[in-house]
C-alpha positions as a Python dict, from the first residue, in 0.01 Angstrom:
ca = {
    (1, 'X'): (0, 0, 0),
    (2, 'X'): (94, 356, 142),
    (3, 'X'): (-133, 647, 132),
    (4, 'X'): (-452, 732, 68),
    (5, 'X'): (-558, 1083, 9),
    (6, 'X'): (-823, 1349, -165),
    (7, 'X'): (-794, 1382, -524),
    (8, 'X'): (-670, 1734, -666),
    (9, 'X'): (-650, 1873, -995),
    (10, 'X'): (-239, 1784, -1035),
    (11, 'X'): (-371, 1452, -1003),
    (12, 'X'): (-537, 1473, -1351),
    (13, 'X'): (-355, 1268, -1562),
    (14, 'X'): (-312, 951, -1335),
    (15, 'X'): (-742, 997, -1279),
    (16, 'X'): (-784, 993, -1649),
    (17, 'X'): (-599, 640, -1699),
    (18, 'X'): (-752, 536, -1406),
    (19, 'X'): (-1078, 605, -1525),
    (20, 'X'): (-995, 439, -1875),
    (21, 'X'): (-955, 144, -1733),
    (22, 'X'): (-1331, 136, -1640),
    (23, 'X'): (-1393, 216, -1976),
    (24, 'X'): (-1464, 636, -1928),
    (25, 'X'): (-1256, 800, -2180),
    (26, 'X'): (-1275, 1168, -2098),
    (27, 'X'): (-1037, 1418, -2223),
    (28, 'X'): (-811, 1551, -1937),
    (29, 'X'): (-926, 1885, -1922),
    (30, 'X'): (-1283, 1690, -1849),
    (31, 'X'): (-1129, 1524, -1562),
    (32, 'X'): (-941, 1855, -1423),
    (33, 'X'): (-1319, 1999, -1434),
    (34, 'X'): (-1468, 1695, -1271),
    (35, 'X'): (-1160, 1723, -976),
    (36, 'X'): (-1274, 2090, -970),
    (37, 'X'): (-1636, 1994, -895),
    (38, 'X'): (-1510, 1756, -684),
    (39, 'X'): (-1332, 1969, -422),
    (40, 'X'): (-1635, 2208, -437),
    (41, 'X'): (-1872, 1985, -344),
    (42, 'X'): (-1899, 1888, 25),
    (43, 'X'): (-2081, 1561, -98),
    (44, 'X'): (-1863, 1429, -316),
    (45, 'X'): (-1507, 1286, -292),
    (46, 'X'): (-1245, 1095, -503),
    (47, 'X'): (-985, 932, -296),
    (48, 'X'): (-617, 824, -476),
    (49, 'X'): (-437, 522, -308),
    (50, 'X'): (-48, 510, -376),
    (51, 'X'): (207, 286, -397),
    (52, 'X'): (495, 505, -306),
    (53, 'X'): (470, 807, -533),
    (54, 'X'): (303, 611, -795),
    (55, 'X'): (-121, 612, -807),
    (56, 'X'): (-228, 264, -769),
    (57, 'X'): (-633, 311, -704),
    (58, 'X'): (-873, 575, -700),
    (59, 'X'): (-1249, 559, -566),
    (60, 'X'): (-1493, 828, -573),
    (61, 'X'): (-1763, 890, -294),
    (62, 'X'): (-2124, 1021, -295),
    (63, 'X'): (-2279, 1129, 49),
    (64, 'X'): (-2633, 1201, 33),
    (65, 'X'): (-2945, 1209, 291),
    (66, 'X'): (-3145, 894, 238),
    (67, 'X'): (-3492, 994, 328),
    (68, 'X'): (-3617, 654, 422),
    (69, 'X'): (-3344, 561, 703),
    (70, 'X'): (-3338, 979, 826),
    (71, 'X'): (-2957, 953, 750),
    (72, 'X'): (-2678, 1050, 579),
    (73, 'X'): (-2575, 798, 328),
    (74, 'X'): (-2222, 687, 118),
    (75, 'X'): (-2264, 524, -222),
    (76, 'X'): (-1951, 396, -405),
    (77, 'X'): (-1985, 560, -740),
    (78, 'X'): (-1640, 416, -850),
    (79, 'X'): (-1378, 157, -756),
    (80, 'X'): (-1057, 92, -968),
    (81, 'X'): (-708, -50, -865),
    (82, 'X'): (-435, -16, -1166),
    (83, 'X'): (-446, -344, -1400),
    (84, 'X'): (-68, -360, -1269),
    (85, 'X'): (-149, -369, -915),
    (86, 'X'): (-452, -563, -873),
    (87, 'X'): (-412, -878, -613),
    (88, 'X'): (-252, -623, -387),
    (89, 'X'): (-467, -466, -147),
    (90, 'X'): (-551, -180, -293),
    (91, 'X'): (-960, -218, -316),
    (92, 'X'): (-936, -362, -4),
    (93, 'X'): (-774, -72, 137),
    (94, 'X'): (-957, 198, -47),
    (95, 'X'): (-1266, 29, 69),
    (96, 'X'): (-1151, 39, 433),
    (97, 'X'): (-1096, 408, 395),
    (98, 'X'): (-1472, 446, 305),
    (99, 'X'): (-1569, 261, 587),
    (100, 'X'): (-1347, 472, 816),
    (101, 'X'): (-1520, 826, 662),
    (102, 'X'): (-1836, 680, 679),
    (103, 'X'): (-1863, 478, 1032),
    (104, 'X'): (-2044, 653, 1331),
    (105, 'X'): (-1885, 628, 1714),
    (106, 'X'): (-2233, 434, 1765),
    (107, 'X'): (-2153, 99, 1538),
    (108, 'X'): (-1936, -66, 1794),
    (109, 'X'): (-1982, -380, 1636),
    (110, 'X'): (-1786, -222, 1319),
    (111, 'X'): (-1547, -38, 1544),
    (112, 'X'): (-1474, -423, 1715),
    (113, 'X'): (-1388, -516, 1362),
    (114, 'X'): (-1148, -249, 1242),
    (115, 'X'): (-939, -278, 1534),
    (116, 'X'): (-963, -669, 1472),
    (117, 'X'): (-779, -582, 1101),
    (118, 'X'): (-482, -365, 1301),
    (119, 'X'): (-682, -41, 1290),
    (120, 'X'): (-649, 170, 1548),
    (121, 'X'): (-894, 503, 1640),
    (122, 'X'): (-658, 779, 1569),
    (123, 'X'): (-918, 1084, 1640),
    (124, 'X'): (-1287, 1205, 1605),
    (125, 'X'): (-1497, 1359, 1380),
    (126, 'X'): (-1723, 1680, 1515),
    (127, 'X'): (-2054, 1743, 1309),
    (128, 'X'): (-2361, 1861, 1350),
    (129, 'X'): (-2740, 1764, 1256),
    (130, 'X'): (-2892, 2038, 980),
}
């Protein structure tokens, strides 16, 4: 499993069969559009994982502000690793990416537990409350 990176609209055609294989058939100039929208919106994301130059995975991202908890939320909205590839890591991976986005400097507990799998803290995110 190598990288793991944003989406983009040159990514199209390996998103559409990727898609498919959830069972979404959308044209490919749907799925440029939906990359478009994508990009644009700060709280969205689709992630491709590859397997050298080749897309193995792709998993889109929804942040939103969950009124109940006062916090900023991530819901899965997809998860797909190629039919070729699955048994591999890639879910797993892609799923430890979403963690990574999505895990605050105050869950120590889940910090402990990436470092447990190998990860290391390679910098920090800066934000601020709106």
């Amino acid at each position: 499993m190598g990288l793991i990176r944003t989406a983009t609209e040159q990514d199209a055609t390996a998103v559409q069969s990727l898609l498919a294989q959830l069972g979404y058939q959308h044209p490919l100039d749907a799925v440029v559009e939906l990359l478009k929208r994508s990009e644009k919106d700060d709280n969205s994301l689709c992630l491709l994982a590859f397997d050298g130059d080749r897309p193995v995975g792709l998993m889109s991202l929804l942040f939103f502000f969950y009124f109940p908890a006062a916090a900023l939320q991530c819901r899965i909205t997809a998860l797909v690793t190629d039919e070729h590839c699955r048994g591999q890591g890639v879910g797993k991976a892609l799923l430890l990416k979403a963690q990574e986005l999505t895990t605050s400097l105050s869950r120590t507990q889940a910090q402990a537990w990436y470092e447990a799998q190998g990860m290391s803290r390679t910098s920090y995110r800066y934000c601020i409350s709106l």
